[in-house]
N, C-alpha and C positions, 0 to 999 in steps of 0.2 A: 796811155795818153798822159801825158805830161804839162801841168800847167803850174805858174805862180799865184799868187795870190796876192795882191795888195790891198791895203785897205786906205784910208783916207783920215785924217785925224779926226773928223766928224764919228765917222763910223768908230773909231775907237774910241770915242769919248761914250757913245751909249751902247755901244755892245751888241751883244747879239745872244739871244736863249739856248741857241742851240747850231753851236758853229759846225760840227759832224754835217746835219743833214743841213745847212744852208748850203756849203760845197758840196753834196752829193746832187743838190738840186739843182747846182748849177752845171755841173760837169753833164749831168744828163740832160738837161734842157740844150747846152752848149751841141752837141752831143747828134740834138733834132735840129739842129740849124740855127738857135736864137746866139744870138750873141751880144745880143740888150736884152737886160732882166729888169723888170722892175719887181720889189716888195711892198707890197699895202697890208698893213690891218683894216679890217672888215669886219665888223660884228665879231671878234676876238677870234678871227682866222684871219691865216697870210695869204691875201688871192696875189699869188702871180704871174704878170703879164708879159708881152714883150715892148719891145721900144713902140710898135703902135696901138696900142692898149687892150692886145687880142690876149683873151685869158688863156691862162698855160696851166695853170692846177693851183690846187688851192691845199691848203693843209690845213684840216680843219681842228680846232681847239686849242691852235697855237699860234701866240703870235712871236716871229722871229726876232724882229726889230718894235722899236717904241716907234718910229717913225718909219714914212716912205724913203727906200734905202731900192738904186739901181747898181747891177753889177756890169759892167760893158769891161768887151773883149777886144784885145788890141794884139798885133804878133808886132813886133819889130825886126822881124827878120833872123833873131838867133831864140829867141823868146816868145812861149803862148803864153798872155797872162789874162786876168779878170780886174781890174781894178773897182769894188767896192766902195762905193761913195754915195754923200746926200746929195738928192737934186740941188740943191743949194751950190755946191762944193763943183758943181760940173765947168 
């Protein structure tokens, strides 16, 4: 499975701890059907949900992002992608 990645200038202003397993949690969440990701910290774990705020797994003693950061999936037709962005930014 083949997808792009984009990110949003928000998201790349504050990064990410650990970009490996944010795309592997997304490809495998994508993977079960979601295709809205949201990321929260939580008590310094990353609970994430999907677009209607059903929890999806949680990683605990890490948090990925500083902030709430959604990943939503779009094909255009020759293209899967994910585009990474702040709720702000949508």
């Amino acid at each position: 499975m083949s997808f792009r990645i984009f990110m949003t200038q928000g998201v790349n202003e504050i990064g990410c701890n650990d970009w490996d397993l944010t795309i592997q949690l997304i490809i495998q969440l994508y993977k079960q059907g979601n295709e809205f990701i949201s990321f929260k910290n939580v008590d310094g774990n990353t609970v994430i949900t999907d677009g209607d705020d059903n929890h999806l797994v949680t990683v605990d003693n890490k948090q990925l992002f500083s902030e709430k950061v959604w990943a939503i999936y779009g094909d255009d037709g020759k293209t899967k992608y994910f585009t990474i962005m702040l709720p702000s930014e949508y």
